[in-house]
C-alpha positions as CSV (number, residue, x, y, z in Angstrom):
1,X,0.0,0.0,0.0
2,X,2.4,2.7,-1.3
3,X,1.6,6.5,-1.8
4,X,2.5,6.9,-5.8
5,X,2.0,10.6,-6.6
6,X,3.6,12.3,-9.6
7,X,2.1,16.1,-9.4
8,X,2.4,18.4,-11.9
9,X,0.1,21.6,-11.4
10,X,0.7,24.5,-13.6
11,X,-0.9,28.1,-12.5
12,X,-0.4,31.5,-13.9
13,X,3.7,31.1,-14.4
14,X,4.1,28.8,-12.0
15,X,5.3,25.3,-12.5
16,X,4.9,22.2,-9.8
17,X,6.5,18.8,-10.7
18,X,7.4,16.6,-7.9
19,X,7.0,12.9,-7.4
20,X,6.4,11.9,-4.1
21,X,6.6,8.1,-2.8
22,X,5.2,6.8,0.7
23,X,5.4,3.8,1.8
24,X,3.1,2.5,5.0
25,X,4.4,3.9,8.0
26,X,7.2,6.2,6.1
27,X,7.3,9.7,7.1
28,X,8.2,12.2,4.2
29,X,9.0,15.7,4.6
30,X,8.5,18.3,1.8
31,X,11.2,20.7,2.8
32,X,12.0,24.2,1.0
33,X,11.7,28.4,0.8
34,X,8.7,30.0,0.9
35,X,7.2,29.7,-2.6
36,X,8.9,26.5,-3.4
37,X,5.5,24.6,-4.1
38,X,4.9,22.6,-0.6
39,X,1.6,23.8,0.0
40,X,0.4,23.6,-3.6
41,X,1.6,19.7,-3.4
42,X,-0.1,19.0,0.2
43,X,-3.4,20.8,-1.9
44,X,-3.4,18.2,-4.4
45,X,-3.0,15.3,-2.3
46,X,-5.6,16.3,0.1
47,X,-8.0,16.9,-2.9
48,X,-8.0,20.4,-2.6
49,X,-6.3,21.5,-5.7
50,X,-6.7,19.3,-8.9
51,X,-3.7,18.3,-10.9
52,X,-3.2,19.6,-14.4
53,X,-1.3,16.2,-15.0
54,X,0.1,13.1,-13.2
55,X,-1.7,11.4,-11.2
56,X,-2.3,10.0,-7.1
57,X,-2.1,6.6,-6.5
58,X,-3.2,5.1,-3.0
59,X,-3.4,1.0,-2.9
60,X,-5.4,0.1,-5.7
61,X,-7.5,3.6,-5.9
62,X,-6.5,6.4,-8.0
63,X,-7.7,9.8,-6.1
64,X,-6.7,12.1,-9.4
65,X,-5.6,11.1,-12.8
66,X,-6.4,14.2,-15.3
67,X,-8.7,15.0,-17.4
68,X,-11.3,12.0,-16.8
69,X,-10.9,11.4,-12.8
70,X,-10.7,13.1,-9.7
71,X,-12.0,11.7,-6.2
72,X,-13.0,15.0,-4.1
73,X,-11.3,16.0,-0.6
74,X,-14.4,14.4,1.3
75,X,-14.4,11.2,-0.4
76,X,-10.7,10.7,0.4
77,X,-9.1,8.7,3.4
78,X,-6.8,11.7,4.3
79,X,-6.6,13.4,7.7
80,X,-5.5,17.0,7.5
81,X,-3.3,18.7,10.7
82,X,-3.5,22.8,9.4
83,X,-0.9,25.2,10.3
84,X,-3.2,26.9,12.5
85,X,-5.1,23.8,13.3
86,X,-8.5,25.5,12.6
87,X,-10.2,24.1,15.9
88,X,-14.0,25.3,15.9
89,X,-13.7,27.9,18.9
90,X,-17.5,27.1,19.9
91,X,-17.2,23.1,19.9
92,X,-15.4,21.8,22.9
93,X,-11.9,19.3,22.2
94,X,-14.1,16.2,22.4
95,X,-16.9,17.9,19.9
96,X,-13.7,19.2,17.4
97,X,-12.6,15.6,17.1
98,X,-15.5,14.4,16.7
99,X,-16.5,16.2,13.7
100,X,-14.5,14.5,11.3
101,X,-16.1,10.9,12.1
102,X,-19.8,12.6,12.3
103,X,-18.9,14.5,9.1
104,X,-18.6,10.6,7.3
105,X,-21.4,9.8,8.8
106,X,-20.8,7.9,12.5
107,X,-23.5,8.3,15.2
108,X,-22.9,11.2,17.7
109,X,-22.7,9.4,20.4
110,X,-20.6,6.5,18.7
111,X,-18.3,9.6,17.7
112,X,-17.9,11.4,20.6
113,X,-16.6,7.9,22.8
114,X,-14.0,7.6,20.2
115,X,-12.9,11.2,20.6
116,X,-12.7,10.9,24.1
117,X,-10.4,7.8,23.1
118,X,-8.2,10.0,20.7
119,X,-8.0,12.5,23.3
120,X,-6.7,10.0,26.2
121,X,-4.1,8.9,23.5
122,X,-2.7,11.8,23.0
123,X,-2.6,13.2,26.8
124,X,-5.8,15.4,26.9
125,X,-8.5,12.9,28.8
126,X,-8.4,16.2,31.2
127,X,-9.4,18.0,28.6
128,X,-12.4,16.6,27.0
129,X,-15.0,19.6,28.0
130,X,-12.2,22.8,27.0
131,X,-12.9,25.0,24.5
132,X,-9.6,25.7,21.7
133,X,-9.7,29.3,23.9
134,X,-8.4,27.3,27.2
135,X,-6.2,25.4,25.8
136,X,-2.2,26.3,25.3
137,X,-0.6,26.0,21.8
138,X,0.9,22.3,22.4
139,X,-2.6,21.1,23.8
140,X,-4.4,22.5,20.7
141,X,-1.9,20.8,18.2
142,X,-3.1,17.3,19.9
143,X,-6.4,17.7,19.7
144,X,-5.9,18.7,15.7
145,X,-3.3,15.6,15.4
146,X,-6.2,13.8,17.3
147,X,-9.5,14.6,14.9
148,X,-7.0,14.0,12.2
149,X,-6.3,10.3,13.2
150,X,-9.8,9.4,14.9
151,X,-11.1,8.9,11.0
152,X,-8.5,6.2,10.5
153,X,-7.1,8.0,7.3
154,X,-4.6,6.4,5.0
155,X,-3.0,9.5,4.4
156,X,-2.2,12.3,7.1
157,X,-1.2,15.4,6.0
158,X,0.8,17.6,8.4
159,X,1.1,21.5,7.0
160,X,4.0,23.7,9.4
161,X,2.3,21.4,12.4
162,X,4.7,23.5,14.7
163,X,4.7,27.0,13.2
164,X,2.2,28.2,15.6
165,X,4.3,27.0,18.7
166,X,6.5,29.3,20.9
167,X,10.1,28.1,21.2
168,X,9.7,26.6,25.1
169,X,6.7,24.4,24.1
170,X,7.9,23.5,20.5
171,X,10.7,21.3,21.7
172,X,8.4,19.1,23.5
173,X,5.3,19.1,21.1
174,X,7.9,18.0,18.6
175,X,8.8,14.9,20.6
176,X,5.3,14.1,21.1
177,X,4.4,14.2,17.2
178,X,7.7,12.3,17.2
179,X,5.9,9.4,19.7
180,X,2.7,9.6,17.8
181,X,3.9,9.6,14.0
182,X,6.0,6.0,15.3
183,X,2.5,4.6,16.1
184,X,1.3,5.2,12.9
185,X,0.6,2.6,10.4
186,X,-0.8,4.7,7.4
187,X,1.1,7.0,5.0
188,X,2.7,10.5,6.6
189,X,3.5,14.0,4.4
190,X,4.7,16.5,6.6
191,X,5.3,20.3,4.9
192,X,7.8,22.5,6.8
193,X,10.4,25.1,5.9
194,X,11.9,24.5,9.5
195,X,14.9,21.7,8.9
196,X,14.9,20.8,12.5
197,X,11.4,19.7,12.1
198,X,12.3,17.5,9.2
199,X,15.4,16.3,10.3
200,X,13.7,14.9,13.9
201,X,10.2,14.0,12.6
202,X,10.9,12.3,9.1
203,X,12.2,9.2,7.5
204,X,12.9,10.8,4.2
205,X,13.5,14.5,2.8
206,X,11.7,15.8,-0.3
207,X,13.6,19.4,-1.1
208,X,11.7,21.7,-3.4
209,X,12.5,24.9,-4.9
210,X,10.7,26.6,-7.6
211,X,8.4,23.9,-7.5
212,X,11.0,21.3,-8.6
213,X,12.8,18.7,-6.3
214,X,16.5,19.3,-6.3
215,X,17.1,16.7,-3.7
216,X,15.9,13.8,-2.0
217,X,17.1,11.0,0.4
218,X,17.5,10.0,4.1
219,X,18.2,13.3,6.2
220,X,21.5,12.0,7.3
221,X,22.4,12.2,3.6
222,X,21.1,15.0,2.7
223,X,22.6,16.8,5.2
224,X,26.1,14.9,4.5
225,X,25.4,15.8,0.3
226,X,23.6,18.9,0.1
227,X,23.6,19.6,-3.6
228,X,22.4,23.2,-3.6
229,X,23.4,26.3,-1.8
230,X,19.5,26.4,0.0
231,X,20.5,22.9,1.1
232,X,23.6,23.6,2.7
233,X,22.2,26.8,4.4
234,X,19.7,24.5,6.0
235,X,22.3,21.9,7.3
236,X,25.1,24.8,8.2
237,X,27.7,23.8,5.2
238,X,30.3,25.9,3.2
239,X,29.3,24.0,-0.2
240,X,30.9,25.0,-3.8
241,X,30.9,23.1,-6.7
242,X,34.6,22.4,-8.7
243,X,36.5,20.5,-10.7
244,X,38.8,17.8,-9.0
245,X,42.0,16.8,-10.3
246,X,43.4,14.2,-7.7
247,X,44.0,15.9,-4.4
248,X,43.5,19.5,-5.7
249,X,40.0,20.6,-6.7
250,X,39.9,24.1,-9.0
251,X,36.2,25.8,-7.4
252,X,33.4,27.5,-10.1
253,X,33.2,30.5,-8.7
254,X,37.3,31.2,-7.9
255,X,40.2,30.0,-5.8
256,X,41.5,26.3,-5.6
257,X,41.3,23.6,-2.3
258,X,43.6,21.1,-1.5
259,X,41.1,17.7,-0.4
260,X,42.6,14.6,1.1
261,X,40.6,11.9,-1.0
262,X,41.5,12.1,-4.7
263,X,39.0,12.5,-7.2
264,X,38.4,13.3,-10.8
265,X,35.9,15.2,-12.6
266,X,32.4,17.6,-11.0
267,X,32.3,17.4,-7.7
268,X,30.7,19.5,-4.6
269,X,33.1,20.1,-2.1
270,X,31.4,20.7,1.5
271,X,32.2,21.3,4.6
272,X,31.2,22.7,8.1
273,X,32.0,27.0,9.4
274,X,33.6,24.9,12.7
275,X,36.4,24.0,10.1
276,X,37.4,27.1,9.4
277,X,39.7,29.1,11.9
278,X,40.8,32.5,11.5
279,X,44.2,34.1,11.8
280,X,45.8,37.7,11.7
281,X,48.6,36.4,9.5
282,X,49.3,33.8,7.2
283,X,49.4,30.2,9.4
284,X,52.3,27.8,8.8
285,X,52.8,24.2,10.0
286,X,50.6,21.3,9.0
287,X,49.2,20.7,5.5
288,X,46.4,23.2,5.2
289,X,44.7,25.3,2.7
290,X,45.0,29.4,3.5
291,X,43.5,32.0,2.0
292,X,43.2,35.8,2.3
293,X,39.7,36.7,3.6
294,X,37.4,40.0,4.5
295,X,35.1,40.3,7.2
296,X,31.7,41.2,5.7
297,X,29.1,40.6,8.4
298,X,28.8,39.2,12.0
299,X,26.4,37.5,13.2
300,X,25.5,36.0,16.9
301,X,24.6,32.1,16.8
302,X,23.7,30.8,20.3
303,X,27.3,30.5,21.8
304,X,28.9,31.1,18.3
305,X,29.7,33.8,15.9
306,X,28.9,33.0,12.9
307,X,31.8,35.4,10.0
308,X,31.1,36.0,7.0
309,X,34.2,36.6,4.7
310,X,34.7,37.6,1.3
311,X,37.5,36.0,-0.3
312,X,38.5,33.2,-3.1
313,X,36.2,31.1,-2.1
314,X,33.7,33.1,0.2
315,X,33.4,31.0,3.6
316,X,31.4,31.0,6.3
317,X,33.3,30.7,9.8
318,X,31.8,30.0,13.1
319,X,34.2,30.7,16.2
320,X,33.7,31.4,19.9
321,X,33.6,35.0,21.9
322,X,36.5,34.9,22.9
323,X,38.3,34.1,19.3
324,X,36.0,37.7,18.5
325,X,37.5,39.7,21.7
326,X,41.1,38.0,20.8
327,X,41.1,39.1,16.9
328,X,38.9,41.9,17.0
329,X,36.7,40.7,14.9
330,X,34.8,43.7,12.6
331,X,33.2,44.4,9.1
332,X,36.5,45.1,7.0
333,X,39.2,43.7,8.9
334,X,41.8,41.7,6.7
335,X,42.6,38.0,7.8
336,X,43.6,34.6,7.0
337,X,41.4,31.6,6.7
338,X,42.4,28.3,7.2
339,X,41.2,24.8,6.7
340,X,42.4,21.1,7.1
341,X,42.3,18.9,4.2
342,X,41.0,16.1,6.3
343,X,37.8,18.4,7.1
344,X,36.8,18.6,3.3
345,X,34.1,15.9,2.3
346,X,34.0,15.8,-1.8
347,X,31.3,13.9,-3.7
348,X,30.4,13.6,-7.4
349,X,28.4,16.7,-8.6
């Protein structure tokens, strides 16, 4: 029972075309900027937006194959988790769940004892009688992830599940979507531009941008390969593209690293702004590549400064307060960056 969906939507100038595979239990995450397409591709497999071409394969049903067929949103075995959870403010958290299983047609009463299930399952049997009003931001994500699953779907769609959440409560919310998703036997999409959320909730990554996939795999791969600059930003990597030739790799866009596997031909070269250290003057010693750099911007990263330097190549550099106090680190200073071969990871482009 594998999720086969090739999408293709095209509106006004915009272009969608992703394929998306899930198989039962599988948790993929739809991962890009703003404008990228996520939404538009959540839309179509909820039955919300209608494909121009492709089609969504579920099983042995077909939920959209253009022009002749097209099964509508409520005729779909899909349970929906908005962004803003869209909790009816007058129904109480058992009546909110409920709605979904009296909306396909279960008794009331039948309804509301498998709410107050769904509720107990996801720690809110307290809760039963509260209005969306008297309930925090974590508590009203459950009772949404709760209506959601009380219908049994084959398909749960998760839109920016955690966007609404303040910082304190997201951390825990996320581990308790985390517990849930595990329990689940059906087919999981989540949408998110935040790649913490992917990273800690999903199985595989989806990236989109411009409403094509530019990369896809197991997050531990993608965040060891990115294979475009978005991706790299998302993981924290220094990634350029370059031609190897053995140890020494010539980069696109200027300047020329020393790697300590060989290899031959297009390749990215990638590696963390922890790698990097700075220095006043030129560093001598071990094997290592140095380059003249300029500070272009600071900026604070928890316990980290993250330095932005222009140079041949531009790098990113992350070092600790007191490397800033020692160097007197500024927009416009002149310095030396360095890097070990040995932190240089380099994989066919």
């Amino acid at each position: 029972m594998t999720l086969d969906a090739e999408i293709r939507i095209t509106r006004d100038r915009f272009e969608l075309e992703v394929t998306v595979t899930v198989a039962p239990g599988e948790v993929v995450a739809l991962l890009g900027p703003n404008g990228a397409g996520k939404t538009t591709a959540l839309r179509a497999l909820a039955g919300l937006t209608p494909l121009t071409s492709g089609s969504i394969r579920l099983d042995n049903s077909t939920w959209d194959a253009p022009p002749n067929l097209f099964v509508p949103a409520e005729r779909r075995a899909v349970g929906v988790v908005f962004q803003d959870y869209l909790l009816f403010a007058h129904m109480s958290a058992q009546d909110n769940v409920a709605f979904g299983l009296r909306a396909r047609g279960q008794h009331r009463r039948a309804a509301r004892d498998r709410a107050r299930i769904w509720l107990d399952r996801v720690g809110l049997a307290d809760h039963v009688h509260a209005k969306p009003r008297a309930l925090s931001g974590g508590q009203a994500q459950r009772v949404a992830l709760a209506r959601a699953l009380a219908t049994d779907p084959q398909l749960l769609l998760l839109d920016e599940p955690l966007a609404a959440l303040d910082a304190s409560t997201r951390l825990q919310v996320r581990s308790d979507l985390a517990h849930h998703l595990s329990d689940y036997t059906g087919h999981t999409v989540l949408v998110t531009h935040d790649p913490l959320d992917a990273m800690m909730l999903a199985d595989r990554l989806v990236i989109l941008e411009n409403g094509a996939v530019i990369q896809a795999g197991p997050p531990s791969e993608v965040a060891r390969r990115p294979r475009s600059e978005y991706v790299a930003n998302l993981v924290g990597l220094n990634l350029y593209r370059g031609t190897a030739h053995g140890n020494t790799v010539d980069l696109d866009d200027g300047g020329t690293l020393t790697v300590a596997e060989p290899a031959q031909g297009a390749v990215h070269v990638a590696f963390p702004p922890t790698a990097v250290s700075l220095h006043t003057e030129q560093p001598t010693g071990s094997p290592r590549n140095t380059w003249p750099v300029t500070i272009i911007g600071l900026e604070q990263h928890a316990h980290t400064t993250r330095v932005r330097l222009d140079g041949r190549p531009s790098v990113l550099a992350d070092v600790t307060p007191a490397t800033v106090a020692d160097l007197r680190l500024q927009t416009g200073v002149l310095l030396w960056a360095a890097l070990k071969a040995t932190e240089i990871h380099t994989y066919p482009a």
